[in-house]
N, C-alpha and C positions, 0 to 999 in steps of 0.2 A: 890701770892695766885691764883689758878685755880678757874674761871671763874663758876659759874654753867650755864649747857644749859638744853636745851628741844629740845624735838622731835615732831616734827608732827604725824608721824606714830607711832604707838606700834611696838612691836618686830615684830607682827602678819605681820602685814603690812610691814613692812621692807623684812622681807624673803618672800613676795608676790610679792613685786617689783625686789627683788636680783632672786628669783627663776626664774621671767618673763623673766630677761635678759640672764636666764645658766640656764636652764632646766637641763643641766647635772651636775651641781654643785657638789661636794662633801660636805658631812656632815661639815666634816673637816674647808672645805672654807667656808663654810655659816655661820660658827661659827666665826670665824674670821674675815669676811669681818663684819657682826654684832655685833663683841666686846661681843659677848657671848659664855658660854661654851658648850661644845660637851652635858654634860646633858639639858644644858638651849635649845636649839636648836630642842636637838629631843623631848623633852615637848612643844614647840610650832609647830612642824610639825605633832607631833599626836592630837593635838587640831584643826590643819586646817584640817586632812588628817580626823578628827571625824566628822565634821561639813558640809565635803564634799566638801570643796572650795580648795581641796588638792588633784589629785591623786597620788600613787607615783607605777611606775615601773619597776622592777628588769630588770636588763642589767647585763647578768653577774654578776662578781662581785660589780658591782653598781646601783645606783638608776635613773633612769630620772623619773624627780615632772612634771606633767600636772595640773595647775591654771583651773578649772571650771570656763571661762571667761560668762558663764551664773549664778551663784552663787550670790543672790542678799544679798547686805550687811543688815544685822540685826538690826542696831541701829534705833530708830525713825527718829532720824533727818539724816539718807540715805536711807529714803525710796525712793524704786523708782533707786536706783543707785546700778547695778549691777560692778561685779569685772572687765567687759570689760572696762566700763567707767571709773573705778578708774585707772585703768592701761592705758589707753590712754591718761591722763594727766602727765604720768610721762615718754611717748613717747617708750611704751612696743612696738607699733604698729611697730613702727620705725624698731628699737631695733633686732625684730623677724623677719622683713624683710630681713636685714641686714646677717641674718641667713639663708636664703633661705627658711624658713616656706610657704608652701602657704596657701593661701586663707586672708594673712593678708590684702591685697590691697580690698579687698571684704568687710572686717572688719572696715578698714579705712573707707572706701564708707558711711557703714552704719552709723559710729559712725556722720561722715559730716552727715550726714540725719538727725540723734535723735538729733542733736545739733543745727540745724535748718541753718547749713552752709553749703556754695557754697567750689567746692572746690578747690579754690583759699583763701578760711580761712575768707571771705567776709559775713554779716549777706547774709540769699537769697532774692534775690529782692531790695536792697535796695543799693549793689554797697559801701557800706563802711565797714567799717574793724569790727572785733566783736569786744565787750570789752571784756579785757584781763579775767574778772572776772564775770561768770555765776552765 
């Protein structure tokens, strides 16, 4: 008998974090990499792309998605946490560098600032290590 699991993220959020890592993704593959269908897919990319935490631009015959990493998330309990910070916890920062993005190294900087670390990943001032859990 197969197991039931759970997700942390919603579909939302999955193709936020998959789009962060492949900006150029295909429909196709983000369907798949997410275990959903081609209609399921583009019903949740015109729900991010409505909401504004989604843009999407024609190349040709395809699309490259731009994440609004200023796009502050909606629910009560994430006020205050915009999609920069949701995405640096799942190491988009990284990720995007790896890609030759610039300006991510300036992103990184900040995110160490609003998070009140040195950056060597250390609380500031204090010389010991953060706890794993904010």
């Amino acid at each position: 008998m197969k197991r039931r699991t759970w997700n942390l993220l919603s579909k939302h959020g999955q193709a936020l974090v998959s789009i962060s890592r492949r900006p150029d993704i295909r429909l196709v593959d983000l369907a798949e990499e997410l275990g959903m269908t081609e209609r399921s897919i583009r019903l949740v990319l015109a729900a991010l792309k409505t909401s504004q935490a989604l843009r999407v631009k024609r190349r040709g015959r395809n699309n490259r998605y731009e994440v609004d990493l200023d796009y502050a998330l909606t629910h009560p309990l994430e006020d205050g946490i915009s999609l920069r910070k949701f995405l640096a916890l799942y190491g988009m920062i990284e990720a995007a560098e790896e890609r030759g993005e610039s300006g991510t190294a300036e992103l990184a900087d900040s995110l160490e600032k609003g998070a009140g670390l040195a950056p060597d990943g250390t609380e500031e001032g204090s010389g010991e290590a953060a706890p794993a859990v904010r």
